[in-house]
C-alpha positions in Angstrom: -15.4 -2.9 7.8 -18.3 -0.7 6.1 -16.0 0.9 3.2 -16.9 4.2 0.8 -16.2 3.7 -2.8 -16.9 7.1 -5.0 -16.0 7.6 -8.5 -17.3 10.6 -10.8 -20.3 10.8 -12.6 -20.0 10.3 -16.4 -19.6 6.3 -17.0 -21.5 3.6 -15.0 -20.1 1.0 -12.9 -19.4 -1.2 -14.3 -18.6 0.5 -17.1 -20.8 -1.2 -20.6 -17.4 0.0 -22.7 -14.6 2.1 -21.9 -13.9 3.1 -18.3 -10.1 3.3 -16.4 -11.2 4.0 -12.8 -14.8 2.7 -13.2 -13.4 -0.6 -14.0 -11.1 -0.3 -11.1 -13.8 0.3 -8.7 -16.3 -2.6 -9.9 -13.1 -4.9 -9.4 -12.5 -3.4 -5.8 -16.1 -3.6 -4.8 -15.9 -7.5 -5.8 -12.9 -8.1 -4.2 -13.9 -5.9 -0.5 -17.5 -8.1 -0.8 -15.6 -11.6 -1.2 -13.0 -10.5 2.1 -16.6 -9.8 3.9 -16.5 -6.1 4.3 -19.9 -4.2 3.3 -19.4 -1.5 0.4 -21.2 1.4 -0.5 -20.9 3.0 -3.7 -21.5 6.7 -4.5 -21.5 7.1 -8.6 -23.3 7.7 -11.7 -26.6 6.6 -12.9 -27.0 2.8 -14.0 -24.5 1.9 -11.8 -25.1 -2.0 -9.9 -23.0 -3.9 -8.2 -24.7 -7.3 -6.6 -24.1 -7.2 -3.2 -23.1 -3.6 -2.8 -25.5 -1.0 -1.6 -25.2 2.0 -4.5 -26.0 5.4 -4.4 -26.7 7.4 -7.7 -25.9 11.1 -8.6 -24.9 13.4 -11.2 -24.8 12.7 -15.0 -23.8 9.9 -17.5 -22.0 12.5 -19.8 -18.5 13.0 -20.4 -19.1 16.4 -22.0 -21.3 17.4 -19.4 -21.5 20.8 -17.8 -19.1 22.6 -15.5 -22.5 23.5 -13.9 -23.6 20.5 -13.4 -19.8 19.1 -11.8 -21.1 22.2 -9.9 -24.2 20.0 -8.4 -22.2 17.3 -8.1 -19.9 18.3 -5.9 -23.2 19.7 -3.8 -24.7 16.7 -3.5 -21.0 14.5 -2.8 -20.8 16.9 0.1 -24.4 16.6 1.7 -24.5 13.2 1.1 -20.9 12.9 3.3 -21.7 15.1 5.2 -25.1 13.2 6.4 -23.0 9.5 6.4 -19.7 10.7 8.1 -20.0 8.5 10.7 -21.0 5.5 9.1 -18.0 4.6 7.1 -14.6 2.9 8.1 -13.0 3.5 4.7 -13.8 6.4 2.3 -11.9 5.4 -0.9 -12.4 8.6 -3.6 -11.6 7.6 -7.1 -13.5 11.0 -8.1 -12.7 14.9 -7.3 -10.5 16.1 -4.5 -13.0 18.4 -3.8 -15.8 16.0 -2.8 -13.4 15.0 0.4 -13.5 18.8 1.5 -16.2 18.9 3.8 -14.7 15.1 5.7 -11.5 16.1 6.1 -10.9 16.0 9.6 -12.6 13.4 11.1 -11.3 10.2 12.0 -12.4 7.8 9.4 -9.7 6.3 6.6 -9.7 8.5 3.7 -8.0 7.1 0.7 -7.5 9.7 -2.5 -6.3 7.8 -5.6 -4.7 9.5 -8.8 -4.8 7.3 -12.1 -2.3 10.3 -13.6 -0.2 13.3 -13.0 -1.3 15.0 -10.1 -1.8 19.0 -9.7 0.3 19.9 -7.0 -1.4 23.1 -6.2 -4.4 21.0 -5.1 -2.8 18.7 -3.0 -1.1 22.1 -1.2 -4.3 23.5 -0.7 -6.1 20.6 0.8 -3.1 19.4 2.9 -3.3 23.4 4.3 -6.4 22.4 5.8 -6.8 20.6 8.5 -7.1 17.1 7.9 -6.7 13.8 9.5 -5.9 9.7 8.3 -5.6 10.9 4.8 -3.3 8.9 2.6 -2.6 9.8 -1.3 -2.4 6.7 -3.7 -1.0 6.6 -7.7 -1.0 4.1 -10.1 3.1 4.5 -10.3 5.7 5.8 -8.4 6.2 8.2 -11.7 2.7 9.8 -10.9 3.3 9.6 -7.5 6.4 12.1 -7.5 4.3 14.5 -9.5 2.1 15.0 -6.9 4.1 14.3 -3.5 4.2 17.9 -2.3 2.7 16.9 0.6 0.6 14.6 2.8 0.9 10.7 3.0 1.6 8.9 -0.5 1.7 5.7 -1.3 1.9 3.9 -4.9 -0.4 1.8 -5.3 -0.5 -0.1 -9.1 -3.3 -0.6 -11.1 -4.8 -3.9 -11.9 -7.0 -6.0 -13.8 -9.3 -9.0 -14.0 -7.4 -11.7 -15.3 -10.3 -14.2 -15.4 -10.8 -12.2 -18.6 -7.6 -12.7 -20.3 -6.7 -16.2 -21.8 -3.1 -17.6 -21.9 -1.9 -18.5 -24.7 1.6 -21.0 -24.2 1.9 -21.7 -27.3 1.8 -19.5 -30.5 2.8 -19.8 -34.2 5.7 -19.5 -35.7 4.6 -16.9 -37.8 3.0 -14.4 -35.2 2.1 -11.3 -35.7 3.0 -8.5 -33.6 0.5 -5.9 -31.8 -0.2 -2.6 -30.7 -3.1 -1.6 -29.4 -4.3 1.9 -28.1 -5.5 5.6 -29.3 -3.5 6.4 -32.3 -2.5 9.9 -31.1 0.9 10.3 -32.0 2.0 10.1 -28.6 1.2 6.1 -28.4 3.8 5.7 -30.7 2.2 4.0 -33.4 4.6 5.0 -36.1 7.4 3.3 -34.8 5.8 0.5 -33.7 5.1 0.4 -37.8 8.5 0.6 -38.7 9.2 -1.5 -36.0 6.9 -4.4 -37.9 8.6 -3.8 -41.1 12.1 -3.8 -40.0 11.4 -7.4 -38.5 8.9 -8.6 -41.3 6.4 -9.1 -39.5 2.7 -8.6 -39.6 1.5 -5.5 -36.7 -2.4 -6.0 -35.6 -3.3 -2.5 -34.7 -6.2 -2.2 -32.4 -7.5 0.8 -31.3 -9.8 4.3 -31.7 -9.6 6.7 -33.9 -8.1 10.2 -33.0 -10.1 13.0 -32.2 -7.8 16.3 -32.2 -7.1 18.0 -35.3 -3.2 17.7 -34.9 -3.7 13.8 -33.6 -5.7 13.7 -36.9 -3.9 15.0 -38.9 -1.2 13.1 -37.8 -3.2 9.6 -38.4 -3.7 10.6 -41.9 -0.1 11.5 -42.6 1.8 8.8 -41.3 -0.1 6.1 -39.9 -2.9 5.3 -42.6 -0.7 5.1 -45.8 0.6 2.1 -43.6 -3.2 0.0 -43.7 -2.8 -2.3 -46.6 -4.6 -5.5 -45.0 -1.9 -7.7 -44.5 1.6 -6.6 -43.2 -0.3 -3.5 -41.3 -3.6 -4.8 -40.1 -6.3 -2.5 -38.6 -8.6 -4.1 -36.8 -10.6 -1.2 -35.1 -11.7 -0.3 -31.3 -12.1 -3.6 -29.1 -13.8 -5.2 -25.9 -12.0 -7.3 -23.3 -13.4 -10.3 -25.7 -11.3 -9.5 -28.9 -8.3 -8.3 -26.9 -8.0 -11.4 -25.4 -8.2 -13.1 -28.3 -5.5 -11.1 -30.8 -3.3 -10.0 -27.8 -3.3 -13.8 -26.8 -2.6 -14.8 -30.9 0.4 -12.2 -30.6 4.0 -13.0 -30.4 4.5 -9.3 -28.5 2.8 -5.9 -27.7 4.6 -3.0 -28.8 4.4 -0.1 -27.1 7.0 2.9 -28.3 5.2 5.8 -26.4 6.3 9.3 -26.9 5.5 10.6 -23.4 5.1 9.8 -19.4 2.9 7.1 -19.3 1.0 6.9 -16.2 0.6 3.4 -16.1 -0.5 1.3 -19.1 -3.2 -0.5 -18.3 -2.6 -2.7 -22.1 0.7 -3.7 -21.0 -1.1 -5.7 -18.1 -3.7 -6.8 -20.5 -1.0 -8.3 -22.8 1.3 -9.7 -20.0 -2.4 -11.6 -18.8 -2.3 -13.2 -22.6 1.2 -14.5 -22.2 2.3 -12.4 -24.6 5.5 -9.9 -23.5 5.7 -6.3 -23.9 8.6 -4.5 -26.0 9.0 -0.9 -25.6 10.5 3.2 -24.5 11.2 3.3 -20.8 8.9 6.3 -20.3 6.8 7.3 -17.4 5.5 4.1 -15.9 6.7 1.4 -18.1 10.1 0.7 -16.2 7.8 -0.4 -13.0 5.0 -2.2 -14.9 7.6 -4.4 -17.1 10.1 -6.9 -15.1 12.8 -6.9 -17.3 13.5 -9.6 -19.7 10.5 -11.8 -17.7 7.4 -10.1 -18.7 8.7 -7.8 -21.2 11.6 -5.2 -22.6 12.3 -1.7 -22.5 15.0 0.5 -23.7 15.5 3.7 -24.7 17.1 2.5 -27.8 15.7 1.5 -30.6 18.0 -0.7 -32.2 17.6 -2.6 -28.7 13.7 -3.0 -29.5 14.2 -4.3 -32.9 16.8 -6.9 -31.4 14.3 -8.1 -29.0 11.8 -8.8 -31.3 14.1 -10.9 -33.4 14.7 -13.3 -30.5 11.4 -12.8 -28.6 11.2 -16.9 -28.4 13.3 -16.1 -25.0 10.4 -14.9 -22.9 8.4 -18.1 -21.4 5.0 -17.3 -22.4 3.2 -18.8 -18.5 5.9 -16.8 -16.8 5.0 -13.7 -18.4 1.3 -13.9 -17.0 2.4 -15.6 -13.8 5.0 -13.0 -12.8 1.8 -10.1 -14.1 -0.3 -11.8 -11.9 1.4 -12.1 -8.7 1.8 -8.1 -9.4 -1.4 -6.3 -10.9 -4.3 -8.9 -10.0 -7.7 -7.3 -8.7 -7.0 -9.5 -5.4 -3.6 -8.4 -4.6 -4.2 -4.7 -5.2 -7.3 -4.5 -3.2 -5.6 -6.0 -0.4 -2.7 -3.1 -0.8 -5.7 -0.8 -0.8 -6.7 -1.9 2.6 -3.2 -2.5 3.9 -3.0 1.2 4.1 -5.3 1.7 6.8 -4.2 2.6 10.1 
């Protein structure tokens, strides 16, 4: 099959640093190029991917203009326009809006959602006529925010786990982690009091915030916490140094204060051996098999108990039972099961 990829202008692909979806797609062109289909990608400048014919556009800016989203919706639509015909599979990790002008014909057309979904959107374009359009989400939570009409499917997120090192046996003495933004939404405050509770030492990996009340926040309750040795801050980190402290770690905590999407870390840990503890919020209830890769309850005398006998998860079943769910192979296979 001759399959589509397009993701939004902003980050290349692959992406040098941070990058959710851009990730996503790299891993998806690999995976389409080793099953034997040809792939096409339509994205940002800089982006390569051997084997795969790309096609630049737009900006690398995150901040950039709504102007210049402008053009780049423009140019997504002659460029579709032009190539209807010569795609089986038109996969859009980008805008909505750059299916618009493709709607109808008879080609597979695959819109995926990495969070909540605008339903007004999806009752505008589904108005319209349209034809072999499915709607994917990382999670049947984001999936029901967005299922207002058309086709919908859930379809997880996944990872590389050639990247991520397993880690059988740990010390005795292991430290705890949490790793994300430290927005008060990610919980980190609990996850401190968490460490304490249990005496143990918490790894904290992760950026800085950015808002003011996120800030402010960070300087009120979570920094007071850095001392060096209980509460450890390690700073922002690549795939490299994740794999190395996640893999060191006796468990991920992950006590979020809102709907999670999907939780791509949680993956990341579960790929280390190392099992997840956390609130069943959003997505976390799907990504965590209870009690084999990880716990979750809504109590948090329940999380503390866990990490008190944490020796009960199996540290190869963790990342074996991950794998089988969220690996680059098995989700770009779902991706293609739903093509009619």
């Amino acid at each position: 099959m001759k399959i589509l990829l397009i993701m939004d202008p902003g980050i290349p692909i692959p992406p040098p640093l941070y990058g959710g979806h851009e990730r996503l797609v790299y891993m998806f062109a690999v995976e389409y190029l080793s099953l034997g289909h040809e792939v096409t990608i339509l994205a940002g400048p800089n982006s390569l991917v051997a084997g795969t014919k790309t096609i630049s556009f737009g900006k690398n800016d995150l901040k950039r203009s709504v102007l210049q989203k402008f053009k780049e919706v423009l140019f997504a639509w002659s460029f579709l326009i032009g190539n209807k015909n010569k795609f089986d599979v038109i996969h859009n990790f980008g805008r909505l809006a750059y299916l618009l002008p493709i709607l109808n014909i008879s080609s597979a057309k695959i819109m995926t959602y990495g969070r909540e979904v605008a339903k007004k959107g999806i009752k505008l374009f589904n108005a319209l006529p349209n034809n072999n359009v499915v709607f994917t989400a990382c999670s049947n939570y984001c999936v029901n925010t967005g299922n207002v009409a058309g086709r919908w499917e859930t379809v997880y997120n996944a990872i590389d786990f050639s990247k991520y090192k397993l880690e059988e046996k740990i010390e005795d003495e292991a430290p705890l982690m949490f790793l994300g933004r430290m927005d008060q939404e990610k919980g980190l405050q609990t996850a401190i009091k968490i460490a304490k509770e249990t005496s143990s030492v918490l790894l904290v990996g992760g950026n800085m915030p950015h808002t003011v009340e996120n800030i402010d926040y960070y300087r009120e309750f979570i920094e007071p916490h850095f001392d060096g040795k209980q509460i450890v801050y390690l700073g922002a980190l690549n795939d490299e140094q994740k794999s190395f402290y996640l893999g060191k770690s006796k468990a991920l905590l992950f006590p979020i204060e809102w709907e999670e999407p999907f939780g791509m870390v949680m993956v990341e840990a579960m790929a280390c051996g190392t099992p997840v503890i956390g609130y069943p919020r959003g997505a976390v209830p799907e990504v965590i098999d209870q009690n084999i890769s990880g716990f979750y309850s809504d109590q948090y005398t329940d999380l503390v108990n866990k990490i008190k006998n944490i020796n009960q998860f199996e540290r190869k079943t963790v990342r074996k039972t991950a794998e089988k769910r969220f690996s680059a192979g098995v989700i770009a296979k779902r991706y293609l099961s739903l093509i009619k």
